[in-house]
C-alpha positions in Angstrom: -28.8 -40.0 32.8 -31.4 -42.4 31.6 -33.4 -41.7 34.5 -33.6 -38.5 33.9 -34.6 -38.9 30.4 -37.5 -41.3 31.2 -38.6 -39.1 33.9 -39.6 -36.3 31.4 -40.7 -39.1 28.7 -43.2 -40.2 31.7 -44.0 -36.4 33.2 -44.7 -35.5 29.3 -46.5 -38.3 28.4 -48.8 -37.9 31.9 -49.4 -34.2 30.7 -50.3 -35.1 27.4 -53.1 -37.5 28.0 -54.2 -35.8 30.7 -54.8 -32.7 28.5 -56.2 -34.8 25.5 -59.4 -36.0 24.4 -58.1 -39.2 23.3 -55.4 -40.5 25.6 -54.8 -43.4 22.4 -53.9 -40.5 20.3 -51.7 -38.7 22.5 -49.5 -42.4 23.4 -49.2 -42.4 20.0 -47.8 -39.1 18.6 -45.3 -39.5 21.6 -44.2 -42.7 20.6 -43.5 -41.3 17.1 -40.0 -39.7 16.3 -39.7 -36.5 15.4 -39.6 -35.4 11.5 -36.6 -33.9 10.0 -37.2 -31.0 7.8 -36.8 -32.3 4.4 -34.2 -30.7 2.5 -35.0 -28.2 0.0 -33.7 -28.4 -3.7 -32.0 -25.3 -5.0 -34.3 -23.8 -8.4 -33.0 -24.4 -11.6 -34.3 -22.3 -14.3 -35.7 -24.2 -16.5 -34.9 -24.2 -20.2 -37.0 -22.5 -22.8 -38.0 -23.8 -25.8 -36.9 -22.8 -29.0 -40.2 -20.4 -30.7 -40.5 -21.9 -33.9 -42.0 -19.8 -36.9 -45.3 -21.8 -37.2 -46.6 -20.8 -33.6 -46.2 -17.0 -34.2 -49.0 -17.4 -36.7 -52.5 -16.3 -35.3 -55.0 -18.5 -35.3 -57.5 -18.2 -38.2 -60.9 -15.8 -36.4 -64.2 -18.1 -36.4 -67.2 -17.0 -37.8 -70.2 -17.1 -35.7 -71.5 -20.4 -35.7 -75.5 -20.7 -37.4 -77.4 -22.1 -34.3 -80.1 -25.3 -35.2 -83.6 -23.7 -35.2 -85.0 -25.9 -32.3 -87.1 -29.0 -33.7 -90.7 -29.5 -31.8 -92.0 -33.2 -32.3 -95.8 -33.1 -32.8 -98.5 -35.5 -34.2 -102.0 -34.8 -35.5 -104.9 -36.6 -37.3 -105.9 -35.9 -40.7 -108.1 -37.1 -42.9 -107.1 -40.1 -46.0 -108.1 -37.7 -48.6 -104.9 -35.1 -47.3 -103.2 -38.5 -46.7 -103.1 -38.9 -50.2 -102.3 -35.7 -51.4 -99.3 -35.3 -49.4 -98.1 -38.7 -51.2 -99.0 -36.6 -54.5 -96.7 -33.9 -53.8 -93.9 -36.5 -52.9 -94.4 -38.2 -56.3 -94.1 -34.4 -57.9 -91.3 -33.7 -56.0 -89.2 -36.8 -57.2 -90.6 -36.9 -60.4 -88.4 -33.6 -60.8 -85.4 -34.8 -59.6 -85.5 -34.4 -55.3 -86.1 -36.9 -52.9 -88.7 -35.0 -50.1 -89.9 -36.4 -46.5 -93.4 -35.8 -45.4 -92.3 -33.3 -43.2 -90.6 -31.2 -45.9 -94.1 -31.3 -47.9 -95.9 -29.6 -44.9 -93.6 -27.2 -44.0 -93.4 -25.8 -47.4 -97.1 -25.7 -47.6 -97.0 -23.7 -44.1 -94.8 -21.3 -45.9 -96.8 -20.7 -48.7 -100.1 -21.0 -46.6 -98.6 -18.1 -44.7 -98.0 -16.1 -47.3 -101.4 -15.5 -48.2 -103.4 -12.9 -46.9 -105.9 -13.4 -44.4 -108.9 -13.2 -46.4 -107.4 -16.4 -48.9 -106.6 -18.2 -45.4 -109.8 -17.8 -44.0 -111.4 -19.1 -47.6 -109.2 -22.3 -47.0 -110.3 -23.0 -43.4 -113.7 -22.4 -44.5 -113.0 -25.2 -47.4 -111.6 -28.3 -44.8 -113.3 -31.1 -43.8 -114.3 -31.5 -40.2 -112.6 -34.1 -38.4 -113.2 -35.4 -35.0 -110.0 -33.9 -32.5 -108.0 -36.2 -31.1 -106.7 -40.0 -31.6 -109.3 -42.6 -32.4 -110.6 -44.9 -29.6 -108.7 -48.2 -29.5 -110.9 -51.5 -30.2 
């Protein structure tokens, strides 16, 4: 009986690698046993946990978030004079009581600036100093 057993082996294995693309491959997988199906675990139910009063509560509803205006980083040239009178509306500002950046000076100027109407703008662009545009050449 072992002949006959090795006589398939051998017809198999000829057939095999004669039908493959890589006869390595097909040597292999024939010298491999045979994998048992694995055996299958019966399903439990699984247990439920005990609802406890706390997580029946709904969730508190969130207010629409404030989105950040979007900040734009610029620079410009201006002249001492404007220099100096931004550093006078700081010293105003803490002299009653609130600390104010540079920034904040100017944008509350825009604001009131923009409040005017266009013939009081127009007299203020009519009353600056030229300056030269851009950044000074370097030495």
């Amino acid at each position: 009986m072992p002949n006959s057993v090795a006589a398939k082996k051998s017809t198999q294995l000829a057939k095999t690698v004669s039908n493959s693309k890589s006869p390595i491959k097909a040597i292999a997988s024939l010298a491999k046993p045979a994998r048992q199906p694995k055996a299958t675990k019966k399903a439990v139910p699984a247990k439920q946990a005990p609802i406890k009063a706390d997580a029946k509560k709904s969730k508190p509803v969130k207010t629409e978030a404030i989105k950040k205006p979007k900040l734009i980083r610029d620079s410009f040239t201006l002249p001492q004079a404007d220099h100096d009178l931004i550093k006078q509306c700081k010293k105003t500002a803490l002299a009653g009581g609130r600390e104010t950046k540079k920034s904040e000076v100017l944008r509350a100027a825009i604001q009131s600036f923009a409040a005017l109407n266009a013939a009081q703008q127009l007299a203020a662009y009519s009353r600056l100093q030229s300056i030269a545009l851009g950044r000074p050449k370097s030495k």
